[in-house]
C-alpha positions in Angstrom: -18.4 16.6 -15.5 -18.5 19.0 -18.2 -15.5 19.7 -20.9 -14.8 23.5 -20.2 -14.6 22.3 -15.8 -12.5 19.2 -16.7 -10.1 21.9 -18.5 -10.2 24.4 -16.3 -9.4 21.7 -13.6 -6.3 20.3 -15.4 -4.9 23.9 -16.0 -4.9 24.5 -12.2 -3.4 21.0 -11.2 -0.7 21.7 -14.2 0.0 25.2 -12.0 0.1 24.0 -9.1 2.3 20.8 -10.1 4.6 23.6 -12.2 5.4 25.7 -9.0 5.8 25.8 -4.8 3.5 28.6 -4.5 3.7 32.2 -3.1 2.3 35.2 -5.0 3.8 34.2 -8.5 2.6 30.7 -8.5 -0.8 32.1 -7.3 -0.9 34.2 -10.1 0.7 31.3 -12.5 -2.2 29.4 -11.7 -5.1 31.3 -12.4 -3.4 32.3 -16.0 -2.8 28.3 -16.7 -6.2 27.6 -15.3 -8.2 30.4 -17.8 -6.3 28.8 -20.5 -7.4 25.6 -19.6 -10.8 26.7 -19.6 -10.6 28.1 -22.5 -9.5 25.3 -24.8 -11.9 22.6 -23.3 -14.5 25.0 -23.8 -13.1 26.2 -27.9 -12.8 22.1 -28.0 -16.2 21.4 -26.9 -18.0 24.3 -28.5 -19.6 25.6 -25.3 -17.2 29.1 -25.6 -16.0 31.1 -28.6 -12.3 32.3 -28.1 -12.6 33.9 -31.5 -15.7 36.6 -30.0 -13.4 37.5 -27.0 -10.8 38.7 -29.1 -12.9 40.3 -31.9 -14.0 43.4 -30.6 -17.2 45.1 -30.8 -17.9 46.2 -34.8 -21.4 48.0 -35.2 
């Protein structure tokens, strides 16, 4: 199993365990889960946060 899906994993079961559902927890869940995915991925150097934020300079 890679990092980034091991993160993205643990964010959603975080969500889920932090609320009861309905629209907010749905939406609850798929912030915690991109933030999840995030960090494994910035942690295992498959995906750079820092590009995302950045902006386009030419």
């Amino acid at each position: 199993m890679r990092t980034t899906f091991a993160g993205l994993l643990a964010g959603l079961l975080l969500a889920l365990a932090a609320t009861t559902g309905g629209f907010t927890g749905f939406l609850l869940a798929v912030v915690l889960g991109a933030i999840g995915l995030a960090v494994a991925g910035k942690l295992s150097g498959e995906v750079d946060v820092v590009d995302w934020f950045r902006g386009r300079r030419d």
